[in-house]
C-alpha positions in Angstrom: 89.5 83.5 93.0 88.6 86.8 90.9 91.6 88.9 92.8 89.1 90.7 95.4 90.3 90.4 98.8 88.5 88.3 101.1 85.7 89.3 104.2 87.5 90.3 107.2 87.8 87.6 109.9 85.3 87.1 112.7 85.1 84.8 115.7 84.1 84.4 119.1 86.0 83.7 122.2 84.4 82.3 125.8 86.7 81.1 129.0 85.9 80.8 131.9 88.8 80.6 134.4 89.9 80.4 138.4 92.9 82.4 139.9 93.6 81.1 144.0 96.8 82.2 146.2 97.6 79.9 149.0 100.0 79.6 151.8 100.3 83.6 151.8 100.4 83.9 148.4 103.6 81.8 147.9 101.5 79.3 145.9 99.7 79.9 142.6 96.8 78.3 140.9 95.3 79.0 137.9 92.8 77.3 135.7 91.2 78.3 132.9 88.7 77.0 130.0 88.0 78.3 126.4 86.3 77.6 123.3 87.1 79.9 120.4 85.5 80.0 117.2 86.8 82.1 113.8 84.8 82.1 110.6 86.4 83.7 107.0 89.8 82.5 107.7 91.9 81.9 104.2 90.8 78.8 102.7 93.3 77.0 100.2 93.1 73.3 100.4 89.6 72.4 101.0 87.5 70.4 98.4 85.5 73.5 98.1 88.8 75.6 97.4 89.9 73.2 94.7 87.1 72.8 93.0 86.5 76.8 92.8 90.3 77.4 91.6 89.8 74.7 89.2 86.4 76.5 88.0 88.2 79.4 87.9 90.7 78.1 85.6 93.8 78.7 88.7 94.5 81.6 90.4 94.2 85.0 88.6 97.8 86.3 87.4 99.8 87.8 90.5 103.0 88.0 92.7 103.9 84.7 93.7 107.2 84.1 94.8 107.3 80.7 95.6 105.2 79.4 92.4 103.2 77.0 94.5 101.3 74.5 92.4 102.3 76.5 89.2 99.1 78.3 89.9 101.0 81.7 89.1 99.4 83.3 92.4 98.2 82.1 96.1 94.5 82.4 95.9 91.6 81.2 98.8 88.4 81.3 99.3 86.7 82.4 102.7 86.8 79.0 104.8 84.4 78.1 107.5 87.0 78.5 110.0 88.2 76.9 113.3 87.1 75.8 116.2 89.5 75.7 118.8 89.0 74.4 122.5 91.4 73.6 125.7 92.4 73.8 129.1 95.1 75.5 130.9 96.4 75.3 134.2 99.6 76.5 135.8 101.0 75.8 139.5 103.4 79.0 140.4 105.2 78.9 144.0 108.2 80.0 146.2 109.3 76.4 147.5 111.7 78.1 149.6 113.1 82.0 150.1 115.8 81.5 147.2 114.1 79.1 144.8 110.7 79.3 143.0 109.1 76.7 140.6 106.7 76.7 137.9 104.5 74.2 136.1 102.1 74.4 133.3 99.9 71.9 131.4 97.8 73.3 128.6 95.5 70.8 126.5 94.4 72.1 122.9 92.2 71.2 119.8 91.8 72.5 117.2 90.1 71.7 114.2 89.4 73.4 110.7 85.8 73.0 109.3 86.7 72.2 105.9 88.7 70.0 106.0 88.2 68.2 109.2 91.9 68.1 109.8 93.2 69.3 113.1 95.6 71.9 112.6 96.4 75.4 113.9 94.2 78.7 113.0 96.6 81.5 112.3 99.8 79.8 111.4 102.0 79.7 108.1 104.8 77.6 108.1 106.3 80.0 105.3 106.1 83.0 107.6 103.2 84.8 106.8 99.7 84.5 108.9 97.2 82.8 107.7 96.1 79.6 107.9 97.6 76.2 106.7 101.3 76.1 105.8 104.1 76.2 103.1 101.8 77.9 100.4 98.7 76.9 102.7 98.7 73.2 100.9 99.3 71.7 104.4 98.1 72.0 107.6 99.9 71.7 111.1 98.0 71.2 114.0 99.3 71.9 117.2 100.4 69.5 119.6 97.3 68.5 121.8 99.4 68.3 125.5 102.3 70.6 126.3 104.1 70.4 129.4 106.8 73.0 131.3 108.7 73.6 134.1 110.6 75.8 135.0 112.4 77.2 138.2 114.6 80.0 140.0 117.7 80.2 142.4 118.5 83.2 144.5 122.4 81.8 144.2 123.7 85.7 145.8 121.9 88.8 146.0 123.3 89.7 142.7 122.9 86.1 140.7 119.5 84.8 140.2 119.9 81.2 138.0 117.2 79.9 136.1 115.9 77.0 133.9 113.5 75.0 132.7 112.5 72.4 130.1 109.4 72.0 127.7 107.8 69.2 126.3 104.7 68.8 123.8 103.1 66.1 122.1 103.6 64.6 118.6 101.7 66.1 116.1 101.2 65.3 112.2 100.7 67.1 108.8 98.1 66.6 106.3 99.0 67.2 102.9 96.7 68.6 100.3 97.6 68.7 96.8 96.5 71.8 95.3 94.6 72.4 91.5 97.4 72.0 89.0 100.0 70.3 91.3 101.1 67.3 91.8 
């Protein structure tokens, strides 16, 4: 909150994973395990945050479009970070010469140390990276279970058709009213 920018962000990253062709190759496996871990990320609406931007009397005078909170300027402190962990695994095969198919489940969590809240590291619903969203005062965490399929048809030699359909799982926002704002 005194306008110097914030340590540069660090993290770990361990998977472990297995890769296996079968049938001559025409079927694909792939699984794969990871645990990631960043530290320093932008911290806005944590206890901690709030209470330092209220010490500090708001946010130092700056550029801030949006006005969020009527702090004058975005401001953050550098967070504990995320821990993020999950599973991936894909099935890839040629069912027949002209069609091929493709499945994927991927399982994530992810959760902010702060806070406690399960949300995404590295996204900003307002466009920029960071973490959080609109003006970092909430946090959306990514869906837990995605799903997709998706195929091929050789229709000619010249037309290849293709399709496929996604689904993930419901997720929710936490709100956190920032100093000053509502």
């Amino acid at each position: 909150f005194s306008g110097n920018p914030l340590s540069p962000v660090r993290g770990n990253t361990v998977e472990i994973g297995l890769k296996a062709g079968l049938l001559d190759n025409r079927l694909n496996i792939q699984l794969t395990a990871y645990r990631m871990k960043q530290k320093n990320l932008a911290d806005q609406s944590s206890e901690e945050a709030r209470a330092a931007a209220l010490a500090a009397g708001g946010c130092p005078p700056g550029p801030n479009p949006l006005n969020i909170a009527g702090i004058g300027r975005v401001c953050a402190i550098a967070g504990k970070g995320f821990v993020s962990k999950g599973i991936d695994f894909s099935l890839s095969g040629q069912i027949t010469p002209k069609l091929n198919l493709s499945a994927s489940y991927s399982y994530l969590y992810s959760k902010r140390e702060e806070t406690g809240l399960q949300e995404c590291p590295g996204f900003r619903g307002n466009g920029g990276v960071g973490s959080g969203a609109i003006g970092g005062s909430a946090g959306f965490p990514c869906p837990e279970h995605t799903i997709k399929l998706f195929g091929t048809y050789q229709a000619t030699d010249d037309l290849t058709l293709g399709g496929g359909v996604a689904w993930k799982s419901a997720t929710k926002s936490s709100f956190v009213t920032s100093p000053g704002g509502p």
